[in-house]
Phi, psi and omega in degrees: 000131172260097185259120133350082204237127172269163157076024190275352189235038171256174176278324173288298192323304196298321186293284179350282176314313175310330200256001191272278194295334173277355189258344165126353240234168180254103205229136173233148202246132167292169108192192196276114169347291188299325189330114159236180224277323198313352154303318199291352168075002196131316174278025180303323194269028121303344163279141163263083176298139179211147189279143191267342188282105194040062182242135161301132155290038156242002162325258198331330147304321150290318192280008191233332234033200215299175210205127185273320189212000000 
């Protein structure tokens, strides 16, 4: 499943992706240039990340198609 995840680099996100990604699902993460990574534990590169500071929202919908969640 290909899910869409804000907020990934907090603490509920973060547990959320580890549990995404250990489950097999393809998660791709919004966030802020500064935001950092250090919660994820080892899977920040198992995510597809995109910087939101002037980024069209609507990347991750071109480069994926449809998003399951």
């Amino acid at each position: 499943m290909k899910i869409l995840l804000t907020g990934a680099t907090g603490y509920l996100g973060s547990h959320l992706a580890k549990a995404f990604v250990a489950d097999g699902h393809q998660v791709l993460a919004l966030k802020r240039q500064t935001s950092s990574l250090h919660r994820l534990g080892g899977i920040e590169n198992q995510i597809c990340w995109y910087d939101v500071k002037g980024m069209n929202l609507e990347k991750p919908f071109q480069e994926h198609g449809p998003i399951d969640l």
